[in-house]
C-alpha positions as CSV (number, residue, x, y, z in Angstrom):
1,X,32.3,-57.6,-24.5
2,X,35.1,-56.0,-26.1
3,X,37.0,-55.0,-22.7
4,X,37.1,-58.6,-22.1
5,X,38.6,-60.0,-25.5
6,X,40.8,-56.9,-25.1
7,X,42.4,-58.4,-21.8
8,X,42.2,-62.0,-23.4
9,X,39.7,-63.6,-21.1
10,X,37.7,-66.8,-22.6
11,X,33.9,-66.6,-22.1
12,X,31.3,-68.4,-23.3
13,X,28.1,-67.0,-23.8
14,X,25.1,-69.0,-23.5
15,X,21.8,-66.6,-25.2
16,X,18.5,-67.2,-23.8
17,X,14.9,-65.3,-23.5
18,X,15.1,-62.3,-20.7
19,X,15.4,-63.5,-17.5
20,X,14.5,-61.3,-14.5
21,X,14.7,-63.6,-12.0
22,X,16.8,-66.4,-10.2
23,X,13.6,-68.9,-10.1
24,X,13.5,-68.3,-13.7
25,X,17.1,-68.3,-14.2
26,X,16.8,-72.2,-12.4
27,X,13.8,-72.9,-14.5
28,X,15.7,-72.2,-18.0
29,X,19.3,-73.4,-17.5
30,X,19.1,-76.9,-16.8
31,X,22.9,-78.3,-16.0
32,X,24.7,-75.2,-16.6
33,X,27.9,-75.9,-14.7
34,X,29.3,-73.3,-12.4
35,X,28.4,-71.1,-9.6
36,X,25.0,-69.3,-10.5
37,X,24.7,-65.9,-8.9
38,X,22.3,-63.3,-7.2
39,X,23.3,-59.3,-7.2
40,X,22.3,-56.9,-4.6
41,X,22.7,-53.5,-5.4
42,X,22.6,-52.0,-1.9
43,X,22.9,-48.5,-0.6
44,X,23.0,-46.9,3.1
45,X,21.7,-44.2,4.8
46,X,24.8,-41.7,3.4
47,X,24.2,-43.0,0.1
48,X,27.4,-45.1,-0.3
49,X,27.1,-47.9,-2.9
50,X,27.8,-51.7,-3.0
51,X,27.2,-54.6,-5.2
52,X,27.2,-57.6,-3.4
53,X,27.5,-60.8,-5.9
54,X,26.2,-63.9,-3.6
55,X,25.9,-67.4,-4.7
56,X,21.9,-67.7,-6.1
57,X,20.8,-69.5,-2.8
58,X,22.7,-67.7,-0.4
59,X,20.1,-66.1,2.0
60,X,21.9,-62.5,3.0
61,X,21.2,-60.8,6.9
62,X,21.3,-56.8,5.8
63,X,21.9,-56.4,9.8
64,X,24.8,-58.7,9.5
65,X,26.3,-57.5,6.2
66,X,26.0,-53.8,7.3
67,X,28.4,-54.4,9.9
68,X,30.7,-56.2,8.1
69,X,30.6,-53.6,5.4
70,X,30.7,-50.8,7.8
71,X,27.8,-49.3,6.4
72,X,26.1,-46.1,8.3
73,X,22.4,-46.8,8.9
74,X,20.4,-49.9,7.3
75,X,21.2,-51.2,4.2
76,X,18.5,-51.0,1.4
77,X,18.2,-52.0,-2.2
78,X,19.2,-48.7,-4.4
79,X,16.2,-48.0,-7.0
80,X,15.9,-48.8,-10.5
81,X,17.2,-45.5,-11.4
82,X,20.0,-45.1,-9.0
83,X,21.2,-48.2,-10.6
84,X,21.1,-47.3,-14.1
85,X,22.7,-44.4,-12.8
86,X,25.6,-45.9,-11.0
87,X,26.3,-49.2,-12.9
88,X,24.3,-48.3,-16.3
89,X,21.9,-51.6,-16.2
90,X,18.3,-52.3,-15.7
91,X,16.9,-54.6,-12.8
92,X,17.5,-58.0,-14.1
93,X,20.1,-57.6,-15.6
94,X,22.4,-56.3,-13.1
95,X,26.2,-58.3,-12.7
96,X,29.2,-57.5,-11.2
97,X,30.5,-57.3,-15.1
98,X,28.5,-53.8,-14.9
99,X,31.6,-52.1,-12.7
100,X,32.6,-51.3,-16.9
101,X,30.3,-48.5,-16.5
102,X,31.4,-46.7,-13.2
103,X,35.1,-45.3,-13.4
104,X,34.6,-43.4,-11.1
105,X,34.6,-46.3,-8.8
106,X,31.1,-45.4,-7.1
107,X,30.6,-48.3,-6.5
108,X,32.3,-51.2,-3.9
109,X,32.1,-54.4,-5.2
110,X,31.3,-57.4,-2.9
111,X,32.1,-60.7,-3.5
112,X,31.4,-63.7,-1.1
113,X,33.7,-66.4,-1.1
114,X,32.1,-69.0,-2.5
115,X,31.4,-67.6,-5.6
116,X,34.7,-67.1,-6.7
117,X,35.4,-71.2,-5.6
118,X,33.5,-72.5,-8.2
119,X,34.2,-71.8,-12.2
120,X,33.0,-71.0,-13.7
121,X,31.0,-67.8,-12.5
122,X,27.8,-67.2,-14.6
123,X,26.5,-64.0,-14.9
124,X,24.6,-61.5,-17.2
125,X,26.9,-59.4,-19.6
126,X,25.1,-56.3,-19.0
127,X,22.2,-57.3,-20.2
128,X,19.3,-60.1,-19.3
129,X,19.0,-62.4,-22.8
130,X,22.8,-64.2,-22.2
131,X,24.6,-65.8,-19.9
132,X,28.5,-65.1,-19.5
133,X,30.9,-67.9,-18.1
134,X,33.9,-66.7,-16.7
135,X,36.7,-67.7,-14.6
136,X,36.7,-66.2,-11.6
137,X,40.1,-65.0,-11.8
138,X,39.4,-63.6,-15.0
139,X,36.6,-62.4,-13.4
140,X,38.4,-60.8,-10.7
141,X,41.4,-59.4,-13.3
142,X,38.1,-57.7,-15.2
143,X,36.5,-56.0,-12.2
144,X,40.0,-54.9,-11.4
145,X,41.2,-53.5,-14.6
146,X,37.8,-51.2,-14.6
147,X,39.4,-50.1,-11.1
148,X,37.8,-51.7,-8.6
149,X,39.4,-53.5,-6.0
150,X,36.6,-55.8,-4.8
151,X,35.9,-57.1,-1.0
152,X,35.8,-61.1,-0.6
153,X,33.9,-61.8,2.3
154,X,32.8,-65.4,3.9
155,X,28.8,-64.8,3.8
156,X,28.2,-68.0,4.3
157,X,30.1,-67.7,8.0
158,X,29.4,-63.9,8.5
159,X,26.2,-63.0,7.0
160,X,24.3,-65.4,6.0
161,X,20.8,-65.5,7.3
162,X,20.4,-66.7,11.4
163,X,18.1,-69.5,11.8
């Protein structure tokens, strides 16, 4: 991604078949280091907009995160087209690298904590054939230079999944 070499962030890409999925994701990657993520494209009732990047395993309460994100009815994934839309990708492919393609900052970005402790962060680079490692604070310095100023939050005390 030009954007990136622009700012002078160091990736590496890693190509592999499309991956739709986080089981296949696990099933292809073998000991990639890093954290491995999951992407919620979410939407409430007023049709405000977040992307929540989670680690892969991370099991997310909707009840629990629409509080935190003071969100105005139940959360619910946005659709296929609502996301091509608003962040320009496809299901499967969809990464927080895709705030490049809403300037008009439709979208709130949501990070949880833990993502951005490990490096690096892998994620898809707008598409679903590659893998892009990144720093997280390179990470953070891209989704900021597109604009967005994203929300860290703890999931993993706030809202992760009650057993």
């Amino acid at each position: 991604m030009s954007r990136l070499a622009h700012l002078g962030i160091d990736t590496t890409i890693h190509r592999h078949p499309p991956l739709h999925t986080v089981a296949e994701s696990k099933q292809l990657r073998g000991t990639l280091p890093g954290a491995h993520i999951k992407n919620l494209f979410l939407r409430d009732k007023k049709r405000t907009l977040w992307l929540a990047t989670v680690l892969e395993d991370r099991a997310v309460d909707l009840k629990r995160l629409r509080t935190e994100l003071g969100a105005r009815g139940n959360l619910s994934f946005g659709s296929a087209e609502l996301l091509a839309q608003a962040l320009g990708v496809a299901p499967g492919a969809v990464t927080p690298l895709a705030v490049l393609n809403d300037p008009t900052q439709r979208v709130q970005l949501v990070f949880d904590r833990d993502v951005l402790a490990n490096s690096p962060v892998n994620a898809h680079p707008l598409h679903n054939q590659a893998t892009i490692a990144i720093a997280p604070d390179d990470l953070l310095r891209f989704v900021r230079d597109c604009g967005h100023e994203p929300q860290i939050l703890d999931f993993a005390a706030h809202v992760g999944s009650r057993t």
